[in-house]
N, C-alpha and C positions, 0 to 999 in steps of 0.2 A: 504493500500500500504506500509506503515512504517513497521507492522509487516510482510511481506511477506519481506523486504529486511532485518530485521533484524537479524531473525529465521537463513535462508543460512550465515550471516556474523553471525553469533554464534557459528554455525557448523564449518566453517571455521578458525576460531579463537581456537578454542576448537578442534579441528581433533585428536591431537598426544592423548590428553588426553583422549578425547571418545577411541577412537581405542586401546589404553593400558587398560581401564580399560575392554573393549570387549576381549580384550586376557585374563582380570585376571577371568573374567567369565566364558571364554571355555575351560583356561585349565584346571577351577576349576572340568567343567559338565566331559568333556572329561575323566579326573584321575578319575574321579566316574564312570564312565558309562562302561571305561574297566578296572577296579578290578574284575569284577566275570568272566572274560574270561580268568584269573591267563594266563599275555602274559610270557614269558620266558624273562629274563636277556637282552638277544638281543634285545629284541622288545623294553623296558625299554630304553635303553642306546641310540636306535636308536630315538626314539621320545625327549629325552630330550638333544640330540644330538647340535640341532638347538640352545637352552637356553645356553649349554656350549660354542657354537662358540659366540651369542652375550656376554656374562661373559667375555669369554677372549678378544672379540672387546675393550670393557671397560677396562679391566684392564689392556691390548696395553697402552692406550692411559692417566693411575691413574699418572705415573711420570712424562715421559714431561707435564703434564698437572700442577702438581703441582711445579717444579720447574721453569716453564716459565710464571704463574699465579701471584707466590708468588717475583718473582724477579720483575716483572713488577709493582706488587702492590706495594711491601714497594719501590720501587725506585719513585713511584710517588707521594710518601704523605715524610713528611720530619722527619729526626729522632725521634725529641720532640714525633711528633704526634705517630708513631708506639710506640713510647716506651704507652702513653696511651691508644691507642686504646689494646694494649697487654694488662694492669691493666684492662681495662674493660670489655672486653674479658674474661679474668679469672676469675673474680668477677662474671660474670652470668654463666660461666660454673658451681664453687664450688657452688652455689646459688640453681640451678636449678635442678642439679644432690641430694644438700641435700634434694630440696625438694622434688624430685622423691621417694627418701631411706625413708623421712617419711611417704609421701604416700602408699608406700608400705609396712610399716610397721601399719601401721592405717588399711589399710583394710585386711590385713593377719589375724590380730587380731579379726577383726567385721566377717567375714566369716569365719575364722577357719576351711580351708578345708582340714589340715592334720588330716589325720585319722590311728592309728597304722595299722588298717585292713591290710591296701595297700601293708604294707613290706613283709605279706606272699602270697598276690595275683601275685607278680612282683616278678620278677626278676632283679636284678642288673647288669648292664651291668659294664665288666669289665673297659673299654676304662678309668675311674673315678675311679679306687680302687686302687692305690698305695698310699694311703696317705700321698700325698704331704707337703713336711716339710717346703715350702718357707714360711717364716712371712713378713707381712707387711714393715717390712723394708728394706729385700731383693729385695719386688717389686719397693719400690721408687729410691732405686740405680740403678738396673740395669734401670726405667727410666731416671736417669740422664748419667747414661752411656749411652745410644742407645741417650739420647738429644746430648752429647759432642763424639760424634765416631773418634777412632784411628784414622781410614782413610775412607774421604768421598766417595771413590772409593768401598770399600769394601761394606760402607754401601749400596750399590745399591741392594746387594742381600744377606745382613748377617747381624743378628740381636744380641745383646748381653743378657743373660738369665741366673740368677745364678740356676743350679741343684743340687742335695745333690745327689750321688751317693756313693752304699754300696760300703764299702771295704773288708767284710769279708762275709761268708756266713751261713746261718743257720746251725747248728750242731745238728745230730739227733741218737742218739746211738741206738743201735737195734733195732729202732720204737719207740721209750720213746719220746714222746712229751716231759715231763715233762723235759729231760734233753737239749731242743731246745735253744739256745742262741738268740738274735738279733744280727742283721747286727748291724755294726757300718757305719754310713754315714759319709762323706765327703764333704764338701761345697767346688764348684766349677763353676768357672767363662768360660762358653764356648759361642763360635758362630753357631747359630743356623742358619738353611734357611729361606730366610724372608726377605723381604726388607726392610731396617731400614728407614720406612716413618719420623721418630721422626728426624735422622740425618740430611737426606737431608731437611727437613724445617726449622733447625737451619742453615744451610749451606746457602740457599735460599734465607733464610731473613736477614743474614748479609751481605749478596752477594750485595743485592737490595738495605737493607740501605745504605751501605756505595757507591754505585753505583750513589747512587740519590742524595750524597752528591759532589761528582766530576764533578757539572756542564757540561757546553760542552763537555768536553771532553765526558765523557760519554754518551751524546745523541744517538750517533751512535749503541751503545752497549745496549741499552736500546728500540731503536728502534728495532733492531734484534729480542729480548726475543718478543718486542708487535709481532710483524709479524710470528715468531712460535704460541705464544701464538694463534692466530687470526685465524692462519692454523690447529691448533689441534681442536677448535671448529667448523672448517668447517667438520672436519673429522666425528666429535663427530657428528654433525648433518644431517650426511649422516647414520650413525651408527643409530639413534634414530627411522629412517623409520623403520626396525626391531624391535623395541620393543614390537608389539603385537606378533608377533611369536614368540620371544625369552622368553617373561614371561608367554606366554600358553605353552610353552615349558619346562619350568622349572617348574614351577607351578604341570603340569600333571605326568611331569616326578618325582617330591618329593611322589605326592601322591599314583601312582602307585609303588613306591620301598619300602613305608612302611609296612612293614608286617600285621598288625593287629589294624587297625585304632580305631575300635567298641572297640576293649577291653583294648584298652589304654585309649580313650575317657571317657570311663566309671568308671576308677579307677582314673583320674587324670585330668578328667576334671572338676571340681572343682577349683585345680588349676590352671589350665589355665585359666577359665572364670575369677579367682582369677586376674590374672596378666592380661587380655584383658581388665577388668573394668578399672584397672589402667591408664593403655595403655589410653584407651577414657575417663577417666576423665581429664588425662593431659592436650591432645592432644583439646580436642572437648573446652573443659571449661577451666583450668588454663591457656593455652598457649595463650586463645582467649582474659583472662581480661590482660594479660601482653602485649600485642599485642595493646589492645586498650586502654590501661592505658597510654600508650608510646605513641601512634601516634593518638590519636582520630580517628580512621577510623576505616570502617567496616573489624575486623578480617578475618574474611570466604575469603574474595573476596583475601585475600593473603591465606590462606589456600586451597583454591580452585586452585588457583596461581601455588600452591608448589607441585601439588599432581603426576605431573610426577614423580616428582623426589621420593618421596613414595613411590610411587608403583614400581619403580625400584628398590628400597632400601631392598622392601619388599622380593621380587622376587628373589633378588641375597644375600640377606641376608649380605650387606656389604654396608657400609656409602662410604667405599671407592671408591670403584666401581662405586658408583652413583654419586661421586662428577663432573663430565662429567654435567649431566641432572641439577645437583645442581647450574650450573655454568647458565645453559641457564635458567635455572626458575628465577634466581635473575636478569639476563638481561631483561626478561620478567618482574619481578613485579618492576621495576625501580628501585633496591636497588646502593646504590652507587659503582660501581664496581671495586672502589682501596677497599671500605671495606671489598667487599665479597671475592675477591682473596686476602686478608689477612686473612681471617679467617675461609673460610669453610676447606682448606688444615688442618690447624692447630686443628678443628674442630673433622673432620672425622678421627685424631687420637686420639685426649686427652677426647675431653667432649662424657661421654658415661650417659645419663637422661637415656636410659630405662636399660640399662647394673643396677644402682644403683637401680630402680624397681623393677628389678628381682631377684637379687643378696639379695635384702632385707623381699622380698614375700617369696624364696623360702630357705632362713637360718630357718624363723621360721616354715616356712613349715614342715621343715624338723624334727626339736626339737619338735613339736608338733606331729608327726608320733611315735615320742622315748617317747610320754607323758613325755616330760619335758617343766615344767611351765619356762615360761621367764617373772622375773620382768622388772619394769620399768628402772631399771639402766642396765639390759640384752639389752632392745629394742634399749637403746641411743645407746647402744654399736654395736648394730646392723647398725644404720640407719650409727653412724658415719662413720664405717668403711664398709660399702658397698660407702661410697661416695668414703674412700677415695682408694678401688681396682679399682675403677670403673674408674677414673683418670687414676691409672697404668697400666691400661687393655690392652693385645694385639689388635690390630685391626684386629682380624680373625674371625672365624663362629666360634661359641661356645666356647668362651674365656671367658665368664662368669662362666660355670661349675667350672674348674679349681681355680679362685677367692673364690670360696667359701670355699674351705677349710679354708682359711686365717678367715673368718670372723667366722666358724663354731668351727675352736679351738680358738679363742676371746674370745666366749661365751659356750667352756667347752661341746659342743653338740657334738657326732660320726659322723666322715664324711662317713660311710662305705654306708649309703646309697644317697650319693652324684648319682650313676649312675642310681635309679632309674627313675630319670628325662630329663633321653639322650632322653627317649622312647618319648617323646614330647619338646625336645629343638629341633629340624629340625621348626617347627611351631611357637611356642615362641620365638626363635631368631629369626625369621624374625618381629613378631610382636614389640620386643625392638627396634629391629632397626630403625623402624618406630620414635620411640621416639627420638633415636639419631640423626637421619639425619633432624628430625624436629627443633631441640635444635641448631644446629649449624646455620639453618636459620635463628629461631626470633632471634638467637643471632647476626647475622649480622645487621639485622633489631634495635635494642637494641644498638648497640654501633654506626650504621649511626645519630641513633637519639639524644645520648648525645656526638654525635664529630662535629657536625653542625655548631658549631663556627669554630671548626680549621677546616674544609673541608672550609666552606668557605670563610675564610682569604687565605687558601693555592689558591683557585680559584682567590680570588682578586688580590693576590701576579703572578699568571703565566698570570691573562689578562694583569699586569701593566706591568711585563717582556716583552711579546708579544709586546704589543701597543708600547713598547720603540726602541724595537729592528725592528718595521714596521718604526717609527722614522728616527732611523737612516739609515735607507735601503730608506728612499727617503729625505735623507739629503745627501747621498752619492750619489743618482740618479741623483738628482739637481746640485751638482756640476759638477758631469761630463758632464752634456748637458750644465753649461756654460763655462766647458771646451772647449769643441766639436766647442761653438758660435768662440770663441776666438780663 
């Protein structure tokens, strides 16, 4: 009788999660099954139609969610404590992200699946051949510019980006190559389209602290943000009933647009399985002894926990996107929820674990396509600096490509065949992302566990508030009814 009532309350408990992972299976079969009926452009756009309305349901709801998440949260923990929960935060991002870049520089090396062959089987896609002149330090300014924005209005939909643009043009005398000149570049500071998520969550969280610092007065103000915030997760959870049609949708719809699945697989799957091992050595093993080094408890049953939000992750190719699902899975595995709307916002922009994976798999990938050997002082230089593009990374689809040029002229390697790789980044950025959106969880999970003093001191400090203020509310009850006697 036990297990007959338990099996239906499993199913039920577990519904969203069975029923997403039954969409990531159909629209797996589906995208197979009509490839060889070659449907026309239309039929494409129409099936994967459904995935683009759920995408853009979600990312409706990426800013009210972060800016009424993040104000609510640091307004309820007190200055002290955000400023450390921020140091610890940070401390497992650089941590976590280095250890991905060496992971991924360890098994790049033991598989060595770049092979010259590939440069004359493939072609290069252009999308990746301007050979991008930004350096490493260009990318950490303009993130401290998009952290500090001119105007937080602007930043709703404009992001700040330095580009080098020519000023003069190739010169070619009656076909003489030889007599061709180069362009001269220009470094320049413009605003791009883009929502500067970086802005608004400095905005946010100073908003919130200094909010949660103005006692009463600001109650009122504070209540507000909770009852949006409260409203946008009702929405979010009306939105998530879709998510088997919108990730068999998306899903079917990636696989039937790709041209030549068989013949990419076969020249470059190597590397992929290269960076999948990663991906599950992370994810399956290292996330699970950190996981259970920190909380003595069974890993899985929070990994099992988290897998909506995964598989959203997976499917829209965007941490941000999924911060929606990221919000209800942490309410679900009991994480403390001033920590988690501190830090998955902050999260789903800066800490990029599998962005550093891949970014450091596919540098040496590449140098090893050029047969060019990379010593031990090449790889540091690899792992360092995939950590640190992988920090400044935009938060869009395939914002890792781009990154590597920086790490590819580090180590003196051609970036000319940076585009060989577009031909399976549609698949592999969704598999890092997996890593990203996972990183920003145990990292919640990681700073609930070493802030448990001051969570609760700050709980003992608002009961003793509470109890004082119930106090005097029948201290003043009491006199007015022997007011009233009298």
């Amino acid at each position: 009788m036990k297990g007959e009532k338990i099996l239906p309350t499993w199913f039920s408990e577990n519904a969203m999660l069975i029923s997403t992972i039954v969409g990531v299976i159909f629209g797996v079969v589906l995208g197979f099954l009509l490839r060889p009926v070659n449907l026309c452009d239309s039929w494409i756009q129409l099936i994967s139609y459904p995935g683009e309305m759920f995408t853009r349901a979600l990312q409706m709801m990426i800013l009210p969610l972060i800016i009424s998440s993040l104000v609510v949260g640091s307004a309820s923990l007190d200055a002290k404590l955000n400023g450390k929960i921020a140091l610890r935060t940070l401390f497992y991002f650089i941590t976590t992200s280095f250890l991905n870049a060496i992971l991924g520089v360890i098994l790049v090396q033991l598989v060595h699946p770049g092979d010259p062959s590939i440069r004359g089987q493939m072609k290069s896609s252009t999308q990746f051949m301007d050979d991008r002149r930004n350096t490493l330090m260009d990318n950490f300014l303009d993130l401290g510019r998009n952290i500090i924005p001119s105007n937080v209005f602007t930043a709703l939909f404009q992001q700040t980006q330095t580009v080098y643009e020519p000023v003069g043009k190739s010169v070619i005398d009656e076909g003489n190559l030889t007599n061709a000149t180069e362009p001269e570049f220009v470094r320049t500071i413009v605003l791009r389209e883009g929502t500067n998520t970086l802005g608004i969550i400095t905005f946010a969280l100073l908003f919130g602290t200094i909010l949660g610092t103005l006692g009463n007065r600001a109650k009122p103000v504070i209540a507000g943000f909770r009852v949006i915030d409260d409203c946008i997760m009702t929405i979010v959870r009306g939105i998530m009933w879709i998510t088997p049609v919108g990730v068999a949708s998306l899903i079917s719809g990636k696989i039937l647009s790709v041209e030549d699945i068989g013949t990419v697989v076969a020249q470059l799957g190597l590397f992929v399985l290269t960076v999948g091992v990663g991906i599950l050595i992370y994810q399956i093993i290292i996330l699970q002894l950190i996981y259970f080094a920190i909380t003595r408890k069974n890993p899985f049953r929070f990994y099992w926990g988290v897998l909506p939000a995964t598989v959203t992750a997976f499917s829209t190719a965007s941490t941000a996107v999924a911060l929606p699902v990221s919000f209800k899975c942490m309410d679900a595995m009991k994480v403390d929820s001033r920590v988690a709307h501190f830090i998955l916002p902050i999260g789903a922009t800066v800490n990029k674990d599998g962005t550093a994976l891949f970014v450091a798999i596919a540098s040496v990938f590449i140098a090893q396509m050029n047969g060019i050997t990379l010593g031990a002082g090449d790889l540091t230089t690899v792992a360092i600096t995939s950590t640190a593009v992988s920090v400044a990374s935009a938060s869009v689809p395939s914002a890792a490509l781009a990154l590597m040029f920086i790490v590819l002229n580090a180590i003196q390697v051609p970036t000319k065949d940076i585009g060989l790789l577009f031909a399976v980044d549609w698949l592999v950025d969704r598999l890092r992302t997996t890593n990203n959106l996972l990183g920003d969880l145990y990292a919640a999970v990681f700073v609930e566990t070493f802030s448990q003093t001051e969570l609760k001191a700050m709980d003992t400090k608002e009961h003793e508030k509470s109890a004082s203020l119930e106090s005097n509310s029948d201290i003043v009850n009491a006199n007015t009814s022997s007011m009233n006697l009298v």
